[in-house]
One Martini backbone bead per residue (centre of mass of N, CA, C, O) as a GRO file, in nm:
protein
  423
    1UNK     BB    1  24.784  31.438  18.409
    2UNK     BB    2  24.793  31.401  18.724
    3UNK     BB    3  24.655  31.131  18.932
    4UNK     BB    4  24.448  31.153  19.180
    5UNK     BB    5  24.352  31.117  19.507
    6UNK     BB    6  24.096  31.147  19.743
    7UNK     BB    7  24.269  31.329  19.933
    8UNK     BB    8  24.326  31.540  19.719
    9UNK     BB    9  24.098  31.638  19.645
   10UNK     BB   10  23.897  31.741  19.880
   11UNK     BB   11  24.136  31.996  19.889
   12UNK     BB   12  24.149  32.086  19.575
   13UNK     BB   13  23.890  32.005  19.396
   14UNK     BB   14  23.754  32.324  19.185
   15UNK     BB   15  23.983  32.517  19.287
   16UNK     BB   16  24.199  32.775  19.117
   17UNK     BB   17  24.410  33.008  19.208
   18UNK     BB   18  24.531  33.300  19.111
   19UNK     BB   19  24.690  33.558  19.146
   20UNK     BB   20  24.582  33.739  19.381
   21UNK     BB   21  24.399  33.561  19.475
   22UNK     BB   22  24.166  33.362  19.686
   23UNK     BB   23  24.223  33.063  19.830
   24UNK     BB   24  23.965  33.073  19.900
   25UNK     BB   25  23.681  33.017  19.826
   26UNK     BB   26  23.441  33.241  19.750
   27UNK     BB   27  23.154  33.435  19.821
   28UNK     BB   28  22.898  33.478  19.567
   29UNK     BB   29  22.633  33.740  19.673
   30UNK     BB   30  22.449  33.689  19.398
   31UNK     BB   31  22.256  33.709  19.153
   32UNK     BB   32  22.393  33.912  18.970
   33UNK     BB   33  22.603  34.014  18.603
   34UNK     BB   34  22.798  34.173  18.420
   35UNK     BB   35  22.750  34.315  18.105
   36UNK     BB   36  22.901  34.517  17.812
   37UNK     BB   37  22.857  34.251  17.600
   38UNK     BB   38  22.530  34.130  17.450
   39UNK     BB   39  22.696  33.865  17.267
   40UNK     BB   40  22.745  33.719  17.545
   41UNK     BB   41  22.502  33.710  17.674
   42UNK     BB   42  22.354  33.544  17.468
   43UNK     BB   43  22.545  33.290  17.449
   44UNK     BB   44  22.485  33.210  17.708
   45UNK     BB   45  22.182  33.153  17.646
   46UNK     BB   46  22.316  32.962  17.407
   47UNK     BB   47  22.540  32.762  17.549
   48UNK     BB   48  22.855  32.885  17.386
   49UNK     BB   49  22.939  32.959  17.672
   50UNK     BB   50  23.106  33.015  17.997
   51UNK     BB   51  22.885  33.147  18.285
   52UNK     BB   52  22.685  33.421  18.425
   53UNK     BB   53  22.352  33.552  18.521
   54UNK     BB   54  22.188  33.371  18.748
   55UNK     BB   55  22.165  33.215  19.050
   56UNK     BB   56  21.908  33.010  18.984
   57UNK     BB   57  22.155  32.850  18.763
   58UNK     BB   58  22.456  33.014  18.845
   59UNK     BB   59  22.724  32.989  19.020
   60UNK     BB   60  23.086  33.028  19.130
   61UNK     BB   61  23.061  32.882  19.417
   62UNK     BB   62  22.859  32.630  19.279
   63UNK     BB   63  23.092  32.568  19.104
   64UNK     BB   64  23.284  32.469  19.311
   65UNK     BB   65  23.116  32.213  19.388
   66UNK     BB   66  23.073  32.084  19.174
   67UNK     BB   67  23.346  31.999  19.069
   68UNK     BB   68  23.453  31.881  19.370
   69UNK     BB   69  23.180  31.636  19.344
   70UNK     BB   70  23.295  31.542  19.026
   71UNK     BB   71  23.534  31.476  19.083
   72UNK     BB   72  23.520  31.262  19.310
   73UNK     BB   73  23.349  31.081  19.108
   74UNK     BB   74  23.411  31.092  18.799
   75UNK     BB   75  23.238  31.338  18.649
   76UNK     BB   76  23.165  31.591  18.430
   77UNK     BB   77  22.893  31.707  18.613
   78UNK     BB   78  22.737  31.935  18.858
   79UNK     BB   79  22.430  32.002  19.080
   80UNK     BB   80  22.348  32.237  19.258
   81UNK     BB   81  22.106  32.219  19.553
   82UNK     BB   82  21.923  32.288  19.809
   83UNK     BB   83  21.872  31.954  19.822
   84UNK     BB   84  21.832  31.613  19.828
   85UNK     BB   85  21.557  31.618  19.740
   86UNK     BB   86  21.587  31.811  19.507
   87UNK     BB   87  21.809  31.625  19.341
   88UNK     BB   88  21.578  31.394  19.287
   89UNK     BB   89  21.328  31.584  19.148
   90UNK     BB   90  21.552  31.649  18.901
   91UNK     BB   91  21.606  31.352  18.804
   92UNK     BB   92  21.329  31.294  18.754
   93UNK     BB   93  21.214  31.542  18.591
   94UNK     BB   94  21.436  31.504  18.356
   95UNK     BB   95  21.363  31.155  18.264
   96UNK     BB   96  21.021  31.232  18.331
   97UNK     BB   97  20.684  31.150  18.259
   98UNK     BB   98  20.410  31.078  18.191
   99UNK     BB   99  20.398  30.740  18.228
  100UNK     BB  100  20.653  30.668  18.395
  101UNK     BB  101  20.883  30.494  18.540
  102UNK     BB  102  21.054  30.326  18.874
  103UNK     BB  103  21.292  30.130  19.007
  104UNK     BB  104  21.299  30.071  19.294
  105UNK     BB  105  21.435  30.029  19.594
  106UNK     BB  106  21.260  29.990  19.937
  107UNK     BB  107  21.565  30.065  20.089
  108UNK     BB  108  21.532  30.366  20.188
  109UNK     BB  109  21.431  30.656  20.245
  110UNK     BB  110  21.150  30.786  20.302
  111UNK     BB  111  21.129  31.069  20.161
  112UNK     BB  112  21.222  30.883  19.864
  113UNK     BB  113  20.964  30.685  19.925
  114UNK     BB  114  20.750  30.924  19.909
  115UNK     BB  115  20.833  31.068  19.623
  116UNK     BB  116  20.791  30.734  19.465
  117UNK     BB  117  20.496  30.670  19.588
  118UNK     BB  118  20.327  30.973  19.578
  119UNK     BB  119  20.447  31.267  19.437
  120UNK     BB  120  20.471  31.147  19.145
  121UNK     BB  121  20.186  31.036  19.098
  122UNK     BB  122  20.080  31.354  19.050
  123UNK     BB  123  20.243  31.281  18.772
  124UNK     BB  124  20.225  31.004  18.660
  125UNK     BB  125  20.454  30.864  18.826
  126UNK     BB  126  20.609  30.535  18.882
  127UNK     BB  127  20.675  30.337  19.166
  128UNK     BB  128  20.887  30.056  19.191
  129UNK     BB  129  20.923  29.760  19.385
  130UNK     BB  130  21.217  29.623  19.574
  131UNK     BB  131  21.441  29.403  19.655
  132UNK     BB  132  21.753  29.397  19.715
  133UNK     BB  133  21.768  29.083  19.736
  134UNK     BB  134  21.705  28.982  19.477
  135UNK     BB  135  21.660  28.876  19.235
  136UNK     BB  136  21.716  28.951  18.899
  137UNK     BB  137  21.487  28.871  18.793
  138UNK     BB  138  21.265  28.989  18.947
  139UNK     BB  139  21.330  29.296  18.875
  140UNK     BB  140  21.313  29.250  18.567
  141UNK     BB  141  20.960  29.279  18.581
  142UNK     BB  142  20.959  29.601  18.631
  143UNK     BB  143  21.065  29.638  18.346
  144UNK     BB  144  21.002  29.862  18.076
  145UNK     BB  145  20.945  30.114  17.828
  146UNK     BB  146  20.891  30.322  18.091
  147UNK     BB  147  21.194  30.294  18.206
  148UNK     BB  148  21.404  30.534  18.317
  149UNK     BB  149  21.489  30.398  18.635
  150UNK     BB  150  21.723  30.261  18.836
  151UNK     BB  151  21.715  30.256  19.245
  152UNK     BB  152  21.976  30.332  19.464
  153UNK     BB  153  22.120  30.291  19.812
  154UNK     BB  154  22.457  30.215  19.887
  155UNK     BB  155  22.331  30.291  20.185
  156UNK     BB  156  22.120  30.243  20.344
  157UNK     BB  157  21.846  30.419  20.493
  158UNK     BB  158  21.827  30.233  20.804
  159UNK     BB  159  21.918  29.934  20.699
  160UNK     BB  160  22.200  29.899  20.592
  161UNK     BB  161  22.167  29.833  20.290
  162UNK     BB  162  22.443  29.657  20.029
  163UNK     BB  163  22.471  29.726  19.720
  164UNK     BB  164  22.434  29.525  19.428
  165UNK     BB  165  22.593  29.644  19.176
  166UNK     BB  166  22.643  29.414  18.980
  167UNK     BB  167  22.331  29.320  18.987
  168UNK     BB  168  22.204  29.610  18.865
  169UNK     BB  169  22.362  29.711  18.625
  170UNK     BB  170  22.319  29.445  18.435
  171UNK     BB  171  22.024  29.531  18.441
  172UNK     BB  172  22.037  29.771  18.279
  173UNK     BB  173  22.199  29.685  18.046
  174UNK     BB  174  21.998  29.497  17.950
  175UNK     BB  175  21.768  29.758  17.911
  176UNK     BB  176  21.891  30.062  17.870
  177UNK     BB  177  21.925  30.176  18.158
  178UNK     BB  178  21.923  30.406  18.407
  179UNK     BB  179  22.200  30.420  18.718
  180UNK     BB  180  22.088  30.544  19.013
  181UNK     BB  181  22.263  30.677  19.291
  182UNK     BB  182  22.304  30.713  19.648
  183UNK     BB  183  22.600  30.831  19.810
  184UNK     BB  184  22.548  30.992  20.107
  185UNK     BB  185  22.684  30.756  20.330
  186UNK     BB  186  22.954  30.722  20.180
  187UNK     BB  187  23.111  30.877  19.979
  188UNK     BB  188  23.375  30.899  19.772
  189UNK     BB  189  23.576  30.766  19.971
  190UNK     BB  190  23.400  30.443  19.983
  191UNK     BB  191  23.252  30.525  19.714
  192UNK     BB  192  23.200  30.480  19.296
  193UNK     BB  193  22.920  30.448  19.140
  194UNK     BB  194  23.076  30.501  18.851
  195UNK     BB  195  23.277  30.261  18.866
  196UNK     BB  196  23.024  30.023  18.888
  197UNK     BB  197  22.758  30.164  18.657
  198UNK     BB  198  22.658  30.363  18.709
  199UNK     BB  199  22.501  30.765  18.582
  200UNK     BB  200  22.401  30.861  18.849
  201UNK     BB  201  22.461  31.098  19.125
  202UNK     BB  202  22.358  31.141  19.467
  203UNK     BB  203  22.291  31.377  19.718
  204UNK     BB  204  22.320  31.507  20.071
  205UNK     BB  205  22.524  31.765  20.135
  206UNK     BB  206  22.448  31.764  20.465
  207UNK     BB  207  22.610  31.563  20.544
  208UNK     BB  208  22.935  31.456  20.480
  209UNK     BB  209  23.026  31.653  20.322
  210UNK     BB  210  22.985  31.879  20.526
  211UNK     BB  211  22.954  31.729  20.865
  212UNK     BB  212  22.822  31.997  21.026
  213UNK     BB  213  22.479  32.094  21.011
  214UNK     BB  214  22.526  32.372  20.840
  215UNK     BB  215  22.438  32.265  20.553
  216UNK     BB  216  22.240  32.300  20.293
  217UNK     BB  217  22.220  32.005  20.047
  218UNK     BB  218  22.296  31.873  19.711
  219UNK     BB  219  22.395  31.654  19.432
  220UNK     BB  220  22.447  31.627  19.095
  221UNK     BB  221  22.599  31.371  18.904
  222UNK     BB  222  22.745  31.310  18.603
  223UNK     BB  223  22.904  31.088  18.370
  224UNK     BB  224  22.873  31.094  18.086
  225UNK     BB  225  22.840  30.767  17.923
  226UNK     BB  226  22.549  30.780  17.824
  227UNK     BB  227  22.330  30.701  17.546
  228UNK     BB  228  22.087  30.885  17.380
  229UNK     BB  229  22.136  30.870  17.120
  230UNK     BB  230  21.884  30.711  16.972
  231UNK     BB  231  21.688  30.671  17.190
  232UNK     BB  232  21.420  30.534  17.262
  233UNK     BB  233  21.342  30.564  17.560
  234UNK     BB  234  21.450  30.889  17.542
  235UNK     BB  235  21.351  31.093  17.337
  236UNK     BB  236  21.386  31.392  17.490
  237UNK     BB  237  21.656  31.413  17.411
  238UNK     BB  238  21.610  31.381  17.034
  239UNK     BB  239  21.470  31.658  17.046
  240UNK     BB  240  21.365  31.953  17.033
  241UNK     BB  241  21.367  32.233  17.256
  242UNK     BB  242  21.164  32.493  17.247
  243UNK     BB  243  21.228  32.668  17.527
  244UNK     BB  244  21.556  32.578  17.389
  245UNK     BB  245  21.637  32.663  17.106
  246UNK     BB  246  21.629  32.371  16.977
  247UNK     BB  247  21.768  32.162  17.186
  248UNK     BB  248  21.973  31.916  17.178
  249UNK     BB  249  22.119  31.708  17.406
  250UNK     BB  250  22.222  31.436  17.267
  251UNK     BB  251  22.461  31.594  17.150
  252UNK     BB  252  22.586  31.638  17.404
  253UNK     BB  253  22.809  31.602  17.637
  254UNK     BB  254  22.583  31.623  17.894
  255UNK     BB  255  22.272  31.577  17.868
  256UNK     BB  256  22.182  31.560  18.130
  257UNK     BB  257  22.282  31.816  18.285
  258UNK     BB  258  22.177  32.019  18.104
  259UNK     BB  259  21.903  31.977  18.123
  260UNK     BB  260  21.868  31.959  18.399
  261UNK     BB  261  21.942  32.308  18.398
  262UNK     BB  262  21.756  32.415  18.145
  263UNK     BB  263  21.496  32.327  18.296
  264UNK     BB  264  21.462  32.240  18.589
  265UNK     BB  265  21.658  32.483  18.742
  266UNK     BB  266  21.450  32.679  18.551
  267UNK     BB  267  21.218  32.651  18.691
  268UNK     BB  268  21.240  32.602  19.011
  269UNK     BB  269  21.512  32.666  19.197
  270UNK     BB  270  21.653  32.441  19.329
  271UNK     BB  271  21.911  32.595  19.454
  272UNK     BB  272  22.220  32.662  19.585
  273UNK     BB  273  22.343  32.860  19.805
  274UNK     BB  274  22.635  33.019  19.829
  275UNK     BB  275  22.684  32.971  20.159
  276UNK     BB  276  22.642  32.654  20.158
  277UNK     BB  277  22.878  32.616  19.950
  278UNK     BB  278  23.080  32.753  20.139
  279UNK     BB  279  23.048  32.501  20.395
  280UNK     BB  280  23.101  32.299  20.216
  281UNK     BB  281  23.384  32.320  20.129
  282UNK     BB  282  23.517  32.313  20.401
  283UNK     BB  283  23.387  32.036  20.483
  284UNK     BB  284  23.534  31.853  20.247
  285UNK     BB  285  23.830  31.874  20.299
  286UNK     BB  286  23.782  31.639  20.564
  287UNK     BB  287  23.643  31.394  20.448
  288UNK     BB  288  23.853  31.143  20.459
  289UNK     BB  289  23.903  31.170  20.751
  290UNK     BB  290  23.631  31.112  20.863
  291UNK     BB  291  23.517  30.862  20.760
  292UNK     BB  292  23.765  30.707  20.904
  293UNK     BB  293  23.637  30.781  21.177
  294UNK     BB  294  23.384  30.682  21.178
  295UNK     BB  295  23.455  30.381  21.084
  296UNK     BB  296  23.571  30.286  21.298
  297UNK     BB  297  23.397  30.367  21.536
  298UNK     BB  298  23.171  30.205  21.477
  299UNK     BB  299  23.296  29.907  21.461
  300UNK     BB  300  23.343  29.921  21.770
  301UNK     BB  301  23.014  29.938  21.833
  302UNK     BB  302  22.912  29.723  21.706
  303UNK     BB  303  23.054  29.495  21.838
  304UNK     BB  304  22.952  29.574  22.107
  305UNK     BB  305  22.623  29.539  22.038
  306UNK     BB  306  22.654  29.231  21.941
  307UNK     BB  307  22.730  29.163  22.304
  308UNK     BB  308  22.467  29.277  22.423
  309UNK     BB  309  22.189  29.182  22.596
  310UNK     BB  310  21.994  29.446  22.482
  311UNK     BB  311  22.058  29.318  22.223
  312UNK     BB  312  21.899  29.166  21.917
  313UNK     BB  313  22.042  29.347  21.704
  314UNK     BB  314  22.307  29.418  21.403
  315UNK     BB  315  22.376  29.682  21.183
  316UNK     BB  316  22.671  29.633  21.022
  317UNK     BB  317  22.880  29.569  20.746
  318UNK     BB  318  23.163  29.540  20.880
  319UNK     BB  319  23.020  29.286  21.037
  320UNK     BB  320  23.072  28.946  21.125
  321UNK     BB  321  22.773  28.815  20.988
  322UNK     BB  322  22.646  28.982  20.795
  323UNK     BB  323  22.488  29.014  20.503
  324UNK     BB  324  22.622  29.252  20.414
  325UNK     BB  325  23.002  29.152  20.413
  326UNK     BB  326  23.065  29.098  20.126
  327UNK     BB  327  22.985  29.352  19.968
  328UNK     BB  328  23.152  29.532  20.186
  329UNK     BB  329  23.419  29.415  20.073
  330UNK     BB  330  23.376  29.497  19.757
  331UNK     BB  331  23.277  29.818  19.761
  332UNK     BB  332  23.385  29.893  20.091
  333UNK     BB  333  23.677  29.877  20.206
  334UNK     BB  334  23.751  30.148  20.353
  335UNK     BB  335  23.428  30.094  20.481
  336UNK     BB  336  23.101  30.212  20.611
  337UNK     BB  337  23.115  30.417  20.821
  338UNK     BB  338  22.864  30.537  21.077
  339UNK     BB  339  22.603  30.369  20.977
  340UNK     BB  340  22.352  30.239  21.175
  341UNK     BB  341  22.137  29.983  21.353
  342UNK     BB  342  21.928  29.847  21.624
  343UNK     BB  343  21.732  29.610  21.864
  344UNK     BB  344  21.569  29.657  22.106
  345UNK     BB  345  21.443  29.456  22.413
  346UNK     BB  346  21.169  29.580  22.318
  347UNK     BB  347  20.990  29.849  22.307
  348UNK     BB  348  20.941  30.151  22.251
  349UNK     BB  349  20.977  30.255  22.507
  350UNK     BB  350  21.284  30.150  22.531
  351UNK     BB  351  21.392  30.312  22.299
  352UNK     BB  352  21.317  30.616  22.468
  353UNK     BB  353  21.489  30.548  22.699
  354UNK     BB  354  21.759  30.504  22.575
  355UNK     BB  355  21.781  30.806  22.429
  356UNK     BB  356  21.698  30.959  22.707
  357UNK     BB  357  21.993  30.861  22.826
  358UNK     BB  358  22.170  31.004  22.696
  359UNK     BB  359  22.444  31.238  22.655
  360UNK     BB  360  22.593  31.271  22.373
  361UNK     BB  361  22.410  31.148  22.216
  362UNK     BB  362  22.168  31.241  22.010
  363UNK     BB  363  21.817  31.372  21.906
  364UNK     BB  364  21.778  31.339  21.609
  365UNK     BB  365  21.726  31.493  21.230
  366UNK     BB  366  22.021  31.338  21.198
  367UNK     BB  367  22.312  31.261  20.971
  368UNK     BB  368  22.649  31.271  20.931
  369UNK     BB  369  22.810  31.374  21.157
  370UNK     BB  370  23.060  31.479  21.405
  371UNK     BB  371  22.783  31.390  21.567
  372UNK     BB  372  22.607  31.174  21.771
  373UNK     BB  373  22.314  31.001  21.708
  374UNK     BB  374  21.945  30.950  21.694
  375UNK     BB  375  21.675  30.730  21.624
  376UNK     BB  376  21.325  30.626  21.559
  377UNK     BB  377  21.194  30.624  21.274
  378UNK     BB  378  20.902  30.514  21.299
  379UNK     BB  379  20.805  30.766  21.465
  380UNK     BB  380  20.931  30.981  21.235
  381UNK     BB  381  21.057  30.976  20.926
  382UNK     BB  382  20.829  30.692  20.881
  383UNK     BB  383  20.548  30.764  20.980
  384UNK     BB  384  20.390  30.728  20.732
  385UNK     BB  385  20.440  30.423  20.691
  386UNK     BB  386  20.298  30.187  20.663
  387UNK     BB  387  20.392  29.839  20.778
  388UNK     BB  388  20.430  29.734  20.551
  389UNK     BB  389  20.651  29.995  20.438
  390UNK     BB  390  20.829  29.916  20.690
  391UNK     BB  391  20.911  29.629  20.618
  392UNK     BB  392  21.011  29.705  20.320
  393UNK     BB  393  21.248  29.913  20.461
  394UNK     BB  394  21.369  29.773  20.703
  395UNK     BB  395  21.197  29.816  20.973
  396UNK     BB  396  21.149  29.838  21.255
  397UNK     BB  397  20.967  29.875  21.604
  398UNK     BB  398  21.318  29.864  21.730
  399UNK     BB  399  21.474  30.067  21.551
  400UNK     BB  400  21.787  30.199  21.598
  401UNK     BB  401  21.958  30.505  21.482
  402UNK     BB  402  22.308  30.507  21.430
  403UNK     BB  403  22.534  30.812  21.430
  404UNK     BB  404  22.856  30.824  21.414
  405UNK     BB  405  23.118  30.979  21.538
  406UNK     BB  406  23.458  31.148  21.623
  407UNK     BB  407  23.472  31.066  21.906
  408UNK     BB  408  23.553  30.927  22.155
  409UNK     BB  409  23.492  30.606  22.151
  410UNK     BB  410  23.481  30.531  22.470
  411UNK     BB  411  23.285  30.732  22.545
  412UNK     BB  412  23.066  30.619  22.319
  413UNK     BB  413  23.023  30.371  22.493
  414UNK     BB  414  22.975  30.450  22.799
  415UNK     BB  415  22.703  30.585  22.734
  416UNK     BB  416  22.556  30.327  22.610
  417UNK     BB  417  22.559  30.162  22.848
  418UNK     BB  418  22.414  30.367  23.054
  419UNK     BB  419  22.142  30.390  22.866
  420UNK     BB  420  22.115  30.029  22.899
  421UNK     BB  421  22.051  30.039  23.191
  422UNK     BB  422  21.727  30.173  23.125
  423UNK     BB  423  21.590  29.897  22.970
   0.00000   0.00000   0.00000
């Protein structure tokens, strides 16, 4: 089969129509499915075929975005999520019991810092945290035998730091621990971290995936290429579950995907619903295309507020003189995004003044989409978080979070500049 390009995937991959079937994949807005003959439907029930039975667990929409950001991704199954956050929730409980830790970059979303700082702590499991910029000795101290996975997200939202896969990775590899990634601000068109040692990659396909802040929605890809099988690490993976037929996980083609999806989605019911699935896959075919344009975007806006006199610093790794400047041209060749943050020269007021003189850019509770927003993290979504665990995020209390959009780049320096003159 021919190698196809990921700007021909985000357009192609995933649903392939027959004859007199309808080209765009359809909204089957369905709970429930019929079966004729019971000894199918028993089949699947004992995941012996492929099928559809409740749409708690797997519907025919969001099978085909499973496929088609599992073919971007290059893993080899999706599960579709309610949102972001449950595809982190069910990605930690599907690897996760009392009594085991996580060790994750401190640099992440405030939301992910919470639910691995907080809501998992009230069921025995442990977030330890480590600074991504650390060397690998510092890092591997946290790691024992009870360390199910090392996170990190590819582009830190909204510190703006650039995973230093080959550092990570290297260190799982020695621990035999799983590397799970968090791609939702690079998404696989600028960087595909199963390709890089990742092990298991999750979305908040809510951002850019969808681009257009129409629908909510999550994405756990499986790499499939990790081994289970008498993992002392891992022992639930190699007992049989007597819940689900006495089935054993790690003989299984994709262990991960699997047992989450017949453990964890059919508990919680965390799934992504058919409606959302189909306006994400509407919105994925333009994904190459937006992302360049992001990309650029942003570029120039960088440049230009590292030169304006009331910014006091600025975040964006693909600017020249960044600490992460070298990683991403390393991992992320072919742009960086349209996420940066930056330093308003004065305190909280100084941010709200220049927030709220924006015309184009909005103030919203969201990033990654077709329009240009802002937010001031640590009064917002990071406001749970004490100062230490703000410094810890790399939040500064001057921090404006910028998603640049795909309007025309000039419009969007002209209003910065007027929105800086209120500061």
């Amino acid at each position: 089969m021919m190698k196809e390009h990921i700007e021909t995937l985000c357009v192609q991959a995933g649903y392939r129509p027959e004859t007199g079937e309808s080209r765009i994949p359809p909204i089957v807005q369905s709970t429930t499915f019929f079966y004729g003959d019971s000894q199918v439907m028993a089949d699947l029930f004992d995941l012996k075929r492929e099928g559809f039975f409740y749409s708690r667990l797997a519907n025919p929409t969001v099978d085909t975005l499973e496929k088609k950001i599992a073919a971007l991704e290059g893993g080899v199954c999706g599960i579709g999520c309610s949102s972001g956050m449950s595809a982190l929730l069910l990605t930690a409980m599907t690897l996760c019991e009392a009594g085991d830790n996580i060790v994750t970059a401190g640099e992440i979303y405030g939301g992910t810092f919470n639910l691995f700082s907080t809501t998992l702590k009230k069921f025995g499991i442990e977030g330890r945290f480590f600074d991504a910029d650390a060397p690998a000795e510092d890092i591997e101290k946290l790691i024992d035998g009870k360390t199910k996975f090392v996170f990190a997200e590819t582009i830190a939202n909204p510190a703006i730091v650039v995973l230093d896969f080959d550092k990570i990775s290297a260190i799982c590899k020695r621990h035999g621990v799983l590397f799970v990634v968090d791609n939702t601000l690079a998404t696989p068109v600028l960087c595909r971290p199963l390709a890089l040692g990742a092990d298991i990659v999750v979305h908040s396909t809510s951002k850019y995936m969808d681009g257009h802040a129409a629908a909510l929605g999550g994405m756990i890809v499986d790499g499939g290429k990790f081994l289970y099988k008498d993992n002392p690490r891992y022992p639930a993976f190699n007992v049989p579950d007597e819940s689900y037929h006495g089935l054993v996980y790690a003989d299984l083609a994709a262990p991960f995907g699997v047992k989450c999806r017949a453990q964890m989605m059919r508990d919680t019911g965390a799934v992504m619903s058919p409606q959302n699935a189909f306006y994400t896959l509407l919105g994925s075919d333009t994904l190459a295309l937006r992302m360049e344009r992001h990309s650029r975007n942003a570029e120039q806006i960088a440049a230009f507020l590292a030169k304006h006199p009331k910014i006091e610093w600025v975040r964006y790794a693909a600017l020249q003189g960044d600490r992460h400047y070298a990683l991403a041209k390393k991992y992320l060749p072919k742009g960086t995004g349209g996420m940066m943050s930056f330093g308003i020269r004065g305190d909280v007021g100084a941010c709200a003044r220049f927030m709220e003189h924006l015309h184009i850019a909005t103030q919203e509770t969201h990033v990654a989409d077709v329009r240009s927003c802002v937010l001031h993290p640590a009064s917002t979504t990071h406001r749970q978080l004490s100062e230490d665990q703000l410094s810890a995020a790399g939040i500064a209390p001057n921090l404006v979070r910028l998603s640049v959009g795909i309007e025309n780049v000039d419009d969007l320096i002209a209003d910065l500049t007027q929105a800086l003159s209120h500061v």
